[in-house]
N, C-alpha and C positions, 0 to 999 in steps of 0.2 A: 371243679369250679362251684359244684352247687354244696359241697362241703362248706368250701371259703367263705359261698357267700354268706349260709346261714349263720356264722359266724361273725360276720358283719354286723349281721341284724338279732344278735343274740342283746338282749335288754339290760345285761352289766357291760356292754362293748365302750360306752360313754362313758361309762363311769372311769371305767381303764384307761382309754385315752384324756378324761383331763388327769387323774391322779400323775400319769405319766409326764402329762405336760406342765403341769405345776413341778414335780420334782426336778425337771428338766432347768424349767425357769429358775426356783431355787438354786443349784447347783451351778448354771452360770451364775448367778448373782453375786455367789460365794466366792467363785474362783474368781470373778472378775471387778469387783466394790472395791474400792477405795477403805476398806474397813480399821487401816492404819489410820487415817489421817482425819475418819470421821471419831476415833477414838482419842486421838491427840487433839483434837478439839473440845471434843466433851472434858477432857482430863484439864485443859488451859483453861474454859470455863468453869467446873469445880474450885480449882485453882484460886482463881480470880474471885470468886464468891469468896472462897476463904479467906482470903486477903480482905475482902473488900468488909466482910463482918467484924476481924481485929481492928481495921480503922473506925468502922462506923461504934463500936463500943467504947474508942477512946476520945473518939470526936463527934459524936453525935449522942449516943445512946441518953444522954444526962438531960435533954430536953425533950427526943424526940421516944424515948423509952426503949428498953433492950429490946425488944424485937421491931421495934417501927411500928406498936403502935400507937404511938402518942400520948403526951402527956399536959397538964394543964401551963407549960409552959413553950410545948410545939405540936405542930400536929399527924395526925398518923402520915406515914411515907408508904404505906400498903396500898398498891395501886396508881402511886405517882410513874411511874415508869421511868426507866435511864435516863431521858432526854429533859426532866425535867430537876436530876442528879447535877446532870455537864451543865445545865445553865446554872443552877445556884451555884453550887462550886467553882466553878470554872469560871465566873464574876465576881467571886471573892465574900460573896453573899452571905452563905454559908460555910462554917460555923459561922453563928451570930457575936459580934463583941457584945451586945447587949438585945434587952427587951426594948421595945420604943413600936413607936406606931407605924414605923417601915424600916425593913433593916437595906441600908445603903451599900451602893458596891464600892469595893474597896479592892485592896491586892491579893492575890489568891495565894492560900499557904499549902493546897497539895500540887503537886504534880500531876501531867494530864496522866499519866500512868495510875496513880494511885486514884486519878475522878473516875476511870472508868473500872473500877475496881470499884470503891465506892457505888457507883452507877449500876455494875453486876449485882452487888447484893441486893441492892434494894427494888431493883427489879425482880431479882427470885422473892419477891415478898409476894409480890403479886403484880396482873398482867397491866401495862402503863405504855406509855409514847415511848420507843423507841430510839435514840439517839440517832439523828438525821444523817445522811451519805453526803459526799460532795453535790453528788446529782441530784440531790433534791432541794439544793438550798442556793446553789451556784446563779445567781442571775444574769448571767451571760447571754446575751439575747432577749431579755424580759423583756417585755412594752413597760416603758418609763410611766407614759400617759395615763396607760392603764391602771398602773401602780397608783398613780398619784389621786386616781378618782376611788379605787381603793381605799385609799389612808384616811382620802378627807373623810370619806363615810365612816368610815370605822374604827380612825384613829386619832386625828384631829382635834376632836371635842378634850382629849385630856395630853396627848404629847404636843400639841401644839400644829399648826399646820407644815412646819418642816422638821419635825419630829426635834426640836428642842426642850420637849419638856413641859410641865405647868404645875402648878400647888393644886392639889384636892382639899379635902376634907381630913380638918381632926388629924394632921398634923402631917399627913401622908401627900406624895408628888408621884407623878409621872414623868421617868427619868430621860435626861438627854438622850436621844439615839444616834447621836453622831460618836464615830467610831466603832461602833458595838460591831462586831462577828457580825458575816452573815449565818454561821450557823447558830448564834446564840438569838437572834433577832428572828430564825425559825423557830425556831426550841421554846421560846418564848408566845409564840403565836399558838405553837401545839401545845404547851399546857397552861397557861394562864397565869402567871407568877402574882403574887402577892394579890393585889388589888387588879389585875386585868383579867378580865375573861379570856376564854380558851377559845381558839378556832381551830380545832379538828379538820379534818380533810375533809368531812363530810359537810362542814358548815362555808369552811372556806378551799380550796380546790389546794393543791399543791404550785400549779402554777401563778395564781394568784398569790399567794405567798411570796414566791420569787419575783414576783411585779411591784409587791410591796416593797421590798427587800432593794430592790432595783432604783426605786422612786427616790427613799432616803438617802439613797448612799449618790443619787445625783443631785439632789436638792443641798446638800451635805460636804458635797467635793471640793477641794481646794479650789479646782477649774471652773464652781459657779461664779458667774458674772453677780456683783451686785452695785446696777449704775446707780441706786438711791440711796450711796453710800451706809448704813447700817443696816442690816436687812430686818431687825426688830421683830424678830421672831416669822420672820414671811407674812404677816395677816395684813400687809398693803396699807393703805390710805389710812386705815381707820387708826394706830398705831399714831402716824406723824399730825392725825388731826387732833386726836386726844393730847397730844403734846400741846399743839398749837391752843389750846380750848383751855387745860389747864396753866398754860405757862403766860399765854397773852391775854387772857382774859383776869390772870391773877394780876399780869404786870396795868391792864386797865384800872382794873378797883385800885391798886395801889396809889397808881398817879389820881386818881380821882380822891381818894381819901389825901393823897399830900394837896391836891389843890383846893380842900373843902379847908385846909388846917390853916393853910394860906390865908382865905377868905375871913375864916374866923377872927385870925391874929390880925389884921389888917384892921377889922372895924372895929376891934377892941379898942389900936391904937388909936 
């Protein structure tokens, strides 16, 4: 026993039992990993970069330059991340038919196979937003309310208050949101398309997002009520007054100028 135990206590004993227990650890690892199917994965993502490089050199590379980094007619794509791939494309956005001071959504000409392809390459450029899950974009359950105090703060000022849209600046709009994806209307908020800033998770929460998301698509629904017959972009009174201010007050001067022409021709005669 007093053999053993000094053995025990002999000052390489530690080193021996972890060496042992890491090789232990190792060995199941091996035997027991999935190493098939994280291999066919890595192999489908290669894959898909490749794929997604042959498109981007025939359909991109000429504005946005062969590797994505940019050129005086696009800008680098190093850094944009997937999610910011599937909304231009996947709106039709990109490729551009032309140069102009906002490129408008139109019909999409890839397939969602070949955007996320696309999406893969240009994400191996460098680290970017991710292409959103169901779960993170699904607003099933969102607080409408929330959403809508949301939007006004933060959205309002340029898509309108029921996210219809409005004219900027120098020839550029903020587009209708009715219809749009919920996951393009995430994808949009995570990286910031043309003229909109970017709400990252860190600035805007992920479920806020889905609150936003939730608001539009109620303010938007076939099923809104609107008893004030045209709903005029939702901004209330001020919309039917301005009507009234320019359209009655033009119809005053008018009658006021025919009855000054009256007056006139009257004392001539």
């Amino acid at each position: 026993m007093k053999k053993l135990s000094a053995r025990r206590r002999h000052p390489l004993a530690a080193v021996v039992v972890l060496l042992f227990a890491l090789a232990a650890t190792g060995g199941l690892y091996a035997a027991f990993a999935p190493a098939d199917k994280a291999k066919a994965d890595e192999t489908a993502q290669s894959l898909a970069i490749e794929e997604g490089k042959r498109l981007y050199s025939v359909g991109c590379a000429s504005c946005h330059g062969t590797g994505g980094q940019g050129t005086s007619d696009g800008p680098s794509l190093v850094g944009v991340g997937a999610a910011a791939v599937d909304f231009q494309v996947g709106t039709g956005r990109m490729p551009a038919q032309q140069p102009g001071a906002q490129v408008p959504k139109k019909k999409k000409i890839y397939s969602q196979a070949e955007i996320d392809q696309l999406a893969a390459y240009v994400a191996s450029l460098g680290a970017g937003p991710a292409v959103p899950t169901k779960k993170q974009y699904d607003p099933q359950g969102a607080n409408i309310a929330k959403g809508g105090e949301l939007f006004r703060n933060n959205c309002a000022q340029c898509h309108n208050f029921t996210g219809e849209g409005g004219a900027l600046t120098n020839g550029k709009y903020a587009p209708n949101l009715n219809g749009v994806s919920p996951k393009h209307m995430y994808e949009a908020m995570e990286t910031g398309p043309q003229n909109m800033p970017s709400f990252p998770d860190k600035t805007m929460p992920e479920k806020n997002k889905k609150e936003i998301i939730a608001y539009v698509q109620a303010v938007n629904g076939d099923e809104t009520p609107t008893p004030g017959g045209a709903k005029l972009g939702g901004i209330g009174p001020v919309a039917e007054g301005l009507f009234a201010w320019v359209f009655g007050l033009g119809g005053l001067v008018a009658v006021c100028v025919w009855i000054a022409a009256r007056t006139t021709k009257a004392k001539k005669s």
